[in-house]
PASEBA-1860 file (N, C-alpha, C; in nm, 3 decimals):
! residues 100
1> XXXXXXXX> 0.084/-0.117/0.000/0.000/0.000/0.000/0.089/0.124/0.000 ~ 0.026/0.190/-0.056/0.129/0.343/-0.055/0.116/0.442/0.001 ~ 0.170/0.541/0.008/0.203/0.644/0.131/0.099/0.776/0.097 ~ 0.004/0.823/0.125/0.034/0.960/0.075/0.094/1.114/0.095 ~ 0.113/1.169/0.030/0.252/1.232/0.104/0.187/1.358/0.072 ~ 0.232/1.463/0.153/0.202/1.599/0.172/0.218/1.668/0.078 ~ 0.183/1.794/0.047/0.232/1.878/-0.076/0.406/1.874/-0.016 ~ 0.413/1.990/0.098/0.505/2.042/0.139/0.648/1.865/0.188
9> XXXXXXXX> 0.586/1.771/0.206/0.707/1.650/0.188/0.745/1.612/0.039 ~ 0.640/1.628/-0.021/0.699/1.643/-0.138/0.819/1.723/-0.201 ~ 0.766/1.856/-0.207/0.834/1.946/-0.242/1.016/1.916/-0.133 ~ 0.992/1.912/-0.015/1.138/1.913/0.085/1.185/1.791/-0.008 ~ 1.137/1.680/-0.013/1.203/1.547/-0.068/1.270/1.591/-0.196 ~ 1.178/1.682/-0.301/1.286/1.720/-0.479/1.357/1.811/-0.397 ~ 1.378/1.892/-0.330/1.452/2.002/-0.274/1.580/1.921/-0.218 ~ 1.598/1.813/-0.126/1.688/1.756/-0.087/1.766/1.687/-0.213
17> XXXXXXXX> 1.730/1.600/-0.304/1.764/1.579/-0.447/1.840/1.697/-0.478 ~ 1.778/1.795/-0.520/1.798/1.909/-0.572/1.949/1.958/-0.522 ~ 1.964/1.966/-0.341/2.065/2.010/-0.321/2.210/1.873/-0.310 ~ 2.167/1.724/-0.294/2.255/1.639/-0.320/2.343/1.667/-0.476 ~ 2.242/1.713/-0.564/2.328/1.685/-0.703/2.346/1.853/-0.776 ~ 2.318/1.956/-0.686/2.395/2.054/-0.734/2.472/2.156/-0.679 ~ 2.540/2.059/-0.563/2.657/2.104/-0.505/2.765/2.211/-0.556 ~ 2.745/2.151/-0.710/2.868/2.256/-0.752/2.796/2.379/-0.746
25> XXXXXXXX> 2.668/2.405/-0.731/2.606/2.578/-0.744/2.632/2.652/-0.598 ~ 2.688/2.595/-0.521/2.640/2.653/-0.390/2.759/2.801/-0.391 ~ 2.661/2.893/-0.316/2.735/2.992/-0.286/2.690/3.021/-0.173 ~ 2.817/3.099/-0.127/2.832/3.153/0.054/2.828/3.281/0.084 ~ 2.723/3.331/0.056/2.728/3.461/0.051/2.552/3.498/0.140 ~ 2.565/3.604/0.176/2.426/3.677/0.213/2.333/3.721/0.095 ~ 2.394/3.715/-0.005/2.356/3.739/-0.151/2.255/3.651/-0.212 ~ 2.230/3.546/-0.187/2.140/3.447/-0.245/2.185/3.390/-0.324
33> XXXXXXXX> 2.257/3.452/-0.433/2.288/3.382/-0.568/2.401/3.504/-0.614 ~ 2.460/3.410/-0.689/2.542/3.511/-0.756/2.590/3.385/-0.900 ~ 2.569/3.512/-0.982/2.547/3.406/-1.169/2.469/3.336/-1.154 ~ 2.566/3.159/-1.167/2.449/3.045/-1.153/2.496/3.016/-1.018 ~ 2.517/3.048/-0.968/2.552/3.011/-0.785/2.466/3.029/-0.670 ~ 2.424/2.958/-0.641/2.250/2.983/-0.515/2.322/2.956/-0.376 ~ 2.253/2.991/-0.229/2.259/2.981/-0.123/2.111/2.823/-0.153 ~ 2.097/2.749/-0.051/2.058/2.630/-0.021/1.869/2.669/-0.014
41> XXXXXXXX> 1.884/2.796/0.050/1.704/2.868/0.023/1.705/2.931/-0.130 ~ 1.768/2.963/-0.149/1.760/3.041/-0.291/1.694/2.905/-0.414 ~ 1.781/2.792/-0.368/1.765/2.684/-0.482/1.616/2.610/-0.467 ~ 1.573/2.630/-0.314/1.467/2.581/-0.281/1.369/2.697/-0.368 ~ 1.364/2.792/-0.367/1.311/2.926/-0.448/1.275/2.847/-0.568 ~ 1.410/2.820/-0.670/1.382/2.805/-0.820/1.320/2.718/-0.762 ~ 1.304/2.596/-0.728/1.255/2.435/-0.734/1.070/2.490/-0.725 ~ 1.040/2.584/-0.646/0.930/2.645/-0.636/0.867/2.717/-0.773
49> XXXXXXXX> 0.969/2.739/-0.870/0.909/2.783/-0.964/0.962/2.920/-0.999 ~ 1.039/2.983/-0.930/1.137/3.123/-0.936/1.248/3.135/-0.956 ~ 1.290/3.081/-1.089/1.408/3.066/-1.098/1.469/3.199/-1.162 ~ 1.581/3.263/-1.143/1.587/3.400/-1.190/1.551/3.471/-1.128 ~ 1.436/3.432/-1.017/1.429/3.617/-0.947/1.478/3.581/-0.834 ~ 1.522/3.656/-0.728/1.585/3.705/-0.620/1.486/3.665/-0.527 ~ 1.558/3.582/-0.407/1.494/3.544/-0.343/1.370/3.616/-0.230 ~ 1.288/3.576/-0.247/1.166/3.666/-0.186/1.231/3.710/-0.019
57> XXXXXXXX> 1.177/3.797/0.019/1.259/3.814/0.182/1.159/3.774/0.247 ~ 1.135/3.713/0.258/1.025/3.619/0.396/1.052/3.495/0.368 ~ 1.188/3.501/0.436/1.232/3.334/0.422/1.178/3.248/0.505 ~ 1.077/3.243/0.642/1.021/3.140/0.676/0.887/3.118/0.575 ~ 0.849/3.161/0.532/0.725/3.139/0.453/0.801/3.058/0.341 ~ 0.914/3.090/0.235/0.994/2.971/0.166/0.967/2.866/0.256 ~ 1.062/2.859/0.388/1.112/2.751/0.439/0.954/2.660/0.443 ~ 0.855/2.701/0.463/0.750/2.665/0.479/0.691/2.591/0.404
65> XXXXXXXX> 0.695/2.593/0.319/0.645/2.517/0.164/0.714/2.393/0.128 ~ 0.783/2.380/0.215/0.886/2.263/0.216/0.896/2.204/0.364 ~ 0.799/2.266/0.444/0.759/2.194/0.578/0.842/2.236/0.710 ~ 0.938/2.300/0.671/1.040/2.357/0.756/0.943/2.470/0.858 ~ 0.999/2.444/1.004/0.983/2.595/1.099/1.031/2.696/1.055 ~ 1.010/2.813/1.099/1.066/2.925/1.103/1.216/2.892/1.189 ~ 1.242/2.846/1.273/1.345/2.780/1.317/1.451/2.747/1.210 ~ 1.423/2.630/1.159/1.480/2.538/1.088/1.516/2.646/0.947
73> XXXXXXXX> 1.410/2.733/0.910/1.464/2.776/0.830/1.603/2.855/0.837 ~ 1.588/2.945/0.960/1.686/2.981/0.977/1.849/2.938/0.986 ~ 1.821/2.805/1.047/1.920/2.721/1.063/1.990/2.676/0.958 ~ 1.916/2.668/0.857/1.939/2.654/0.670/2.018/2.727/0.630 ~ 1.986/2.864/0.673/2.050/3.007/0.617/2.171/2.985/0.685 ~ 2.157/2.955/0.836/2.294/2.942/0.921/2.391/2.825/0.881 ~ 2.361/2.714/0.876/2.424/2.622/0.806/2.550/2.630/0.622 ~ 2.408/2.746/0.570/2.493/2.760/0.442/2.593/2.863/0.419
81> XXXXXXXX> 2.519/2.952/0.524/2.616/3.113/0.497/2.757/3.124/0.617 ~ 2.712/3.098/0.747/2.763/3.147/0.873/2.893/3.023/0.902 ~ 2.795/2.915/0.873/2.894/2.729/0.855/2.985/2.690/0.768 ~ 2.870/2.757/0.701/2.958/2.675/0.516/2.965/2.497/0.521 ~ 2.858/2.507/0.528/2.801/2.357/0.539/2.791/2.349/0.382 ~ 2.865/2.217/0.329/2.807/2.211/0.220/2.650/2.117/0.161 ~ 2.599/2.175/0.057/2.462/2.122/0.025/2.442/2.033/0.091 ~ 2.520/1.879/0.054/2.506/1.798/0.080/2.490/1.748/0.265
89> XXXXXXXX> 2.545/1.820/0.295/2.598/1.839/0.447/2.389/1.903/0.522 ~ 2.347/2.058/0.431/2.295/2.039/0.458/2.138/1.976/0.433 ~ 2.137/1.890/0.323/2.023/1.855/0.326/2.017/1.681/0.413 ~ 2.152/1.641/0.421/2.148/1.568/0.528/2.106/1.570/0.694 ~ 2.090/1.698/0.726/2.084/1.775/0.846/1.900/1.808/0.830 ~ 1.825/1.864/0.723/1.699/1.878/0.718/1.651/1.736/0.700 ~ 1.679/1.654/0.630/1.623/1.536/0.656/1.662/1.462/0.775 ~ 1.749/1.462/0.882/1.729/1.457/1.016/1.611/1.500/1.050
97> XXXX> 1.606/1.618/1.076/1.510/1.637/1.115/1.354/1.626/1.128 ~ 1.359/1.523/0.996/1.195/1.458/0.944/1.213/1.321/0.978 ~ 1.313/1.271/1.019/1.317/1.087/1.022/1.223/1.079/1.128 ~ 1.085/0.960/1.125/1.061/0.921/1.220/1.106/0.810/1.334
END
């Protein structure tokens, strides 16, 4: 029998994909993006459908759509910018946080 799954688990699940296999885009900056280079919310952005524009500034409402707290989102931002956690690093760390 099969699962049914949330909008917002959905979306976190291509988002984690998303940041496993495009590691090489990541950038460390407060900037969001720079060229083709995204911060870890920024990429969650395009995957949403915004690719090209600048990340909206109400980043818990992003983080949200992908099931994340306002917390957690932050922790995203902190992880990619403040850490320099890479992608992979952190979408291993958000999916912690969903294992039951």
């Amino acid at each position: 029998m099969s699962t049914t799954r949330s909008k917002p688990e959905l979306v976190r699940l291509a988002w984690l994909v998303e940041l496993r296999q495009q590691g090489q885009r990541q950038h460390w900056t407060w900037n969001y993006s720079g060229g083709d280079r995204v911060c870890a919310l920024q990429l969650l952005w395009e995957l949403l459908g915004k690719p090209g524009r600048r990340l909206a500034p109400d980043f818990p409402a992003i983080g949200a759509r992908a099931g994340l707290s306002t917390a957690q989102t932050w922790e995203v931002i902190s992880l990619n910018d403040r850490r320099r956690r890479s992608f992979s690093e952190i979408a291993d760390a958000v999916a912690a946080w969903f294992e039951a």
